[in-house]
C-alpha positions as CSV (number, residue, x, y, z in Angstrom):
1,X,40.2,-61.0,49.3
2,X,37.0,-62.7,50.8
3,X,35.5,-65.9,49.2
4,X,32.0,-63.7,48.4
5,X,33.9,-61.2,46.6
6,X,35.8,-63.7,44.6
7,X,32.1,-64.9,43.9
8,X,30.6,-61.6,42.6
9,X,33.7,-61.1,40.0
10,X,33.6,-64.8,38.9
11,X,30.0,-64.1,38.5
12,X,30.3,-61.0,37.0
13,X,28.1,-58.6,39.8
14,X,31.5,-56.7,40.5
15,X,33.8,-55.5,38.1
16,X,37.1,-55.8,39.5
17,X,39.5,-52.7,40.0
18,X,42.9,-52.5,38.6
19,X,44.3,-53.6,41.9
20,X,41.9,-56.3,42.4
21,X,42.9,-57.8,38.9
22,X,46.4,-57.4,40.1
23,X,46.5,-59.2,43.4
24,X,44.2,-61.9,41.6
25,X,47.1,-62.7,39.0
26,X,49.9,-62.6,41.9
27,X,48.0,-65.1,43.4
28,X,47.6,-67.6,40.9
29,X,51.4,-66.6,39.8
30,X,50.6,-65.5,36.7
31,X,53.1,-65.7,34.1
32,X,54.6,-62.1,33.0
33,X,52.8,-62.0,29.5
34,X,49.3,-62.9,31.1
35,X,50.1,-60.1,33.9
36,X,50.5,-57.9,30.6
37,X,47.6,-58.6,28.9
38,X,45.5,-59.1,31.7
39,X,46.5,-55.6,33.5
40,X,46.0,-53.8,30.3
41,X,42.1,-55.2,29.7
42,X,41.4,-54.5,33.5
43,X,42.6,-50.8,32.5
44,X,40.5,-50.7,29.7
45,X,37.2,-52.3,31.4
46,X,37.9,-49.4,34.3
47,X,38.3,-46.6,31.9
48,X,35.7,-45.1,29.3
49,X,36.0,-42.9,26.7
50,X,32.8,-40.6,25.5
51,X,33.9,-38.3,22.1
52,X,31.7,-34.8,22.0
53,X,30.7,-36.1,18.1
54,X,29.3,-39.2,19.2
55,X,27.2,-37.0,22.1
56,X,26.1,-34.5,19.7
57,X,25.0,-37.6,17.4
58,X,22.5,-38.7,20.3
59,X,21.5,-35.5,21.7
60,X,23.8,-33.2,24.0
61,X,20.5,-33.1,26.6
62,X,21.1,-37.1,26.9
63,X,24.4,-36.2,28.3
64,X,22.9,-33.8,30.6
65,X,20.6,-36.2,31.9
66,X,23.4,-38.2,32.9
67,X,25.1,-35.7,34.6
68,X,22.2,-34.7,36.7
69,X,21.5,-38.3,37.8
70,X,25.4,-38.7,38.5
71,X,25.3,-35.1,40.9
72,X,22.4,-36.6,42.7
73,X,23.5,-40.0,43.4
74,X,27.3,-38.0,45.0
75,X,28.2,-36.3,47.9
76,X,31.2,-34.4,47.3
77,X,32.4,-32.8,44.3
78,X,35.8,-31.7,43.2
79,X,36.1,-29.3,40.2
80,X,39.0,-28.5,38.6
81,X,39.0,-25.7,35.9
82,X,41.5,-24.9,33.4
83,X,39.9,-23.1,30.8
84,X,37.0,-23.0,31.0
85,X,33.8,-21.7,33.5
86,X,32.0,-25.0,33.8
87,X,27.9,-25.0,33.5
88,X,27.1,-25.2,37.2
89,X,28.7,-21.6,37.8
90,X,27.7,-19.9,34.1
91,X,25.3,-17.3,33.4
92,X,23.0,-18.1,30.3
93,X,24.9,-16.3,28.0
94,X,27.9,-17.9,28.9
95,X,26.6,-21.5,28.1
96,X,25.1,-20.5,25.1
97,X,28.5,-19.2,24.1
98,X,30.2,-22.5,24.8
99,X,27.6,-24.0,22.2
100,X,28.0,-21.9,19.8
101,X,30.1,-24.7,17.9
102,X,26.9,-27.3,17.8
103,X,24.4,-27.3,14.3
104,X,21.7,-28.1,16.3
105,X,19.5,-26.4,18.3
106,X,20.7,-26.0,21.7
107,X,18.0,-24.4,23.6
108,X,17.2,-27.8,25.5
109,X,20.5,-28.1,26.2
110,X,20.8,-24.6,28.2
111,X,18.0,-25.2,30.0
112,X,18.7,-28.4,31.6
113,X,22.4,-26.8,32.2
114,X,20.4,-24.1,34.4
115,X,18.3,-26.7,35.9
116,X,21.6,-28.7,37.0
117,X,22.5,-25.2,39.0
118,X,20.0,-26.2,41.7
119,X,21.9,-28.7,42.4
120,X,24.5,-26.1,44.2
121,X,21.8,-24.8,46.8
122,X,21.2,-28.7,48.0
123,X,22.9,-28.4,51.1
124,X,23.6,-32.0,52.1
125,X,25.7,-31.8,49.1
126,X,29.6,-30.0,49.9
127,X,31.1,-28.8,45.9
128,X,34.9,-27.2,45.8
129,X,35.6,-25.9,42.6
130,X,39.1,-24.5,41.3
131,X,39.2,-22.1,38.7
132,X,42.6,-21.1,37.0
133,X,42.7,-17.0,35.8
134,X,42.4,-18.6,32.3
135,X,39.0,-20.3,33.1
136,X,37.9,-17.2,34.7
137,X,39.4,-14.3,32.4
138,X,39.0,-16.3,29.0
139,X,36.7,-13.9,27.1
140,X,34.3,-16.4,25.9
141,X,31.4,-13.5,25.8
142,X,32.0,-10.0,25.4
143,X,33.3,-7.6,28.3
144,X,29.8,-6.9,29.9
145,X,28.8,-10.5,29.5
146,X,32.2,-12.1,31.4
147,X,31.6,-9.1,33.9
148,X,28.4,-10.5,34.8
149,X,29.9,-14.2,34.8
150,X,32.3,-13.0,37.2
151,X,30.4,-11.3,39.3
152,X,28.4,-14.3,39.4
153,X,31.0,-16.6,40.5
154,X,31.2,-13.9,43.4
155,X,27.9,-14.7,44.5
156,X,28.2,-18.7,44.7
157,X,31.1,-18.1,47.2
158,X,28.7,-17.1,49.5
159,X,26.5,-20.5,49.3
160,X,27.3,-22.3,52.6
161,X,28.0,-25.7,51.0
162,X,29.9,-24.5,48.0
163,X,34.1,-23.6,48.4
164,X,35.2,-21.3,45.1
165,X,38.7,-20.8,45.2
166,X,40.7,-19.3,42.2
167,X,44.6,-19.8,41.5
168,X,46.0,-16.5,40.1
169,X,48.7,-16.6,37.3
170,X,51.8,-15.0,39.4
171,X,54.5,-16.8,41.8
172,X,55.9,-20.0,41.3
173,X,53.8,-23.0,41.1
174,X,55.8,-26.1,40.3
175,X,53.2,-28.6,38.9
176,X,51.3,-28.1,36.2
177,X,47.9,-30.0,35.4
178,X,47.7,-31.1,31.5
179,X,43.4,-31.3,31.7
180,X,39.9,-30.2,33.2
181,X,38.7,-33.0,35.5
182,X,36.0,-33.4,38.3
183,X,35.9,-35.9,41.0
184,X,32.7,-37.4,42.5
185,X,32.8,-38.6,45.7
186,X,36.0,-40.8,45.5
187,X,34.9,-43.7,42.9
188,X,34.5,-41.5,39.5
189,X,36.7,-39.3,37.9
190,X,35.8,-37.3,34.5
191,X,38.5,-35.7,32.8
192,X,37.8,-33.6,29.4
193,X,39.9,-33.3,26.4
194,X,38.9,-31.1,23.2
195,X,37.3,-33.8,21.4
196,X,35.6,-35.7,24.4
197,X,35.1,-37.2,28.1
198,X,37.5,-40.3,29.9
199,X,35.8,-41.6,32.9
200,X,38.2,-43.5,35.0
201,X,37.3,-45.6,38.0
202,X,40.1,-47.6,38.4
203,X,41.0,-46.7,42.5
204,X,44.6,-45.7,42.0
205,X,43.6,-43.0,39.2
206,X,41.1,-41.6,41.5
207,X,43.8,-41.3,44.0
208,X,46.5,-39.6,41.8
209,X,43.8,-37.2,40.8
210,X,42.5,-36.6,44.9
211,X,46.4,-35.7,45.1
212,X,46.7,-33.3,42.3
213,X,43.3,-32.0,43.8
214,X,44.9,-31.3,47.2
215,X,47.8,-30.2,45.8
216,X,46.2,-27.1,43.5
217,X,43.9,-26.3,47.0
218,X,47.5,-25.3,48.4
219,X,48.0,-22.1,45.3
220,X,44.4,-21.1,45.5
221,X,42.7,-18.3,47.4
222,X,39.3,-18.7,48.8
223,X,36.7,-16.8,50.7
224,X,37.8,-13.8,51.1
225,X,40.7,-13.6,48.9
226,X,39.2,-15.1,46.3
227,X,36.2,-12.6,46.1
228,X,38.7,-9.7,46.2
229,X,40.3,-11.2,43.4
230,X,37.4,-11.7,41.1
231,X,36.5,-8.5,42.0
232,X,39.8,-7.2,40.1
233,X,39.0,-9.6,37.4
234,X,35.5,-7.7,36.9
235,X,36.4,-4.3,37.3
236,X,39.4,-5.0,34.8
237,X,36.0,-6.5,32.6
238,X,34.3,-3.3,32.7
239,X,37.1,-1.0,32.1
């Protein structure tokens, strides 16, 4: 590790990664208990936790905000979908449904969600989003309304910049991920729970998650495929 970048942690300009932390202590032979405590703060400095009551608390458009300045500083996005359609590929009704839950007035809120969709059509930007059946088929809306959603996740496979694959529920697939999660470029991860967000930028949880990524690419169908199956998925909708 270089002199200067010894400097910048020391001075605190960087914040040191996990592994950074842990070459640091093997080279000052760190006793086992300071290896212990030390490793477990650098986790916690590298990982942060944002609850959905806290947001709501401050405004949910805040947190859009964020988002939208997080998608335009990125180049490459990694989606992940387990249950749910996320906002970039909903209709409106669809995102008003997933509000439903909040007392407050969420008509701010759906609108900057739409206004993040523009974000999709930037074509220096390359998105790969990978939608489970559950995601697709949960009936969040009524039949004509997740017909529409559907069919609209039909037309973003068409964007040049934008790969839509969907894993159906059949076969054997022997993994199985536990949580939502996107990946920006490769220094951010986000992954959701129920009650709120955990953003991890430690390097090696990154990587784990850039494997699971690649890993779930293997059991989904794109382009073709994928429309063909969506177009099931719709038809099944409107019957």
């Amino acid at each position: 590790m270089s002199q200067s970048k010894i400097s910048r942690i020391e001075n605190g300009k960087v914040q040191p990664s996990l592994l950074d932390v842990e070459r640091i202590l093997r080279a000052v032979d760190a006793s086992t208990e300071v290896i212990a405590e030390v490793t477990a703060l650098a986790r916690l400095a590298n990982t942060e936790w944002q609850g959905f009551r806290s947001l709501r608390r401050k405004g949910l458009e805040k947190k859009q905000s964020e988002l939208a300045a997080l998608e335009s500083s990125s180049s490459e996005f990694r989606y992940f979908l387990l249950s749910m359609i996320t906002g970039l590929l909903s209709t409106p009704e669809y995102i008003r449904a997933s509000l439903a839950h909040s007392t407050v007035d969420t008509r701010k809120v759906v609108a900057k969600k739409l206004e993040r969709q523009e974000v999709l059509h930037d074509t220096t930007k390359r998105f790969t989003f990978i939608l489970t059946e559950q995601a697709v088929r949960w009936p969040l809306v009524p039949p004509a309304a997740m017909t529409m959603q559907i069919d609209r996740l039909v037309s973003i496979t068409y964007l040049p910049n934008v790969r839509l694959g969907v894993i159906p529920v059949r076969g054997h697939m022997p993994i199985a991920p536990m949580d939502t999660f996107t990946i920006y470029d490769d220094v951010l991860t986000t992954v959701e729970t129920t009650t709120g967000v955990v953003i991890l930028r430690d390097p090696r949880d990154i990587a784990e998650h850039l494997a699971l990524f690649s890993a779930l690419e293997g059991y989904a169908l794109f382009g073709e495929e994928a429309r063909e199956q969506l177009s099931a998925w719709s038809s099944a909708c409107r019957s």
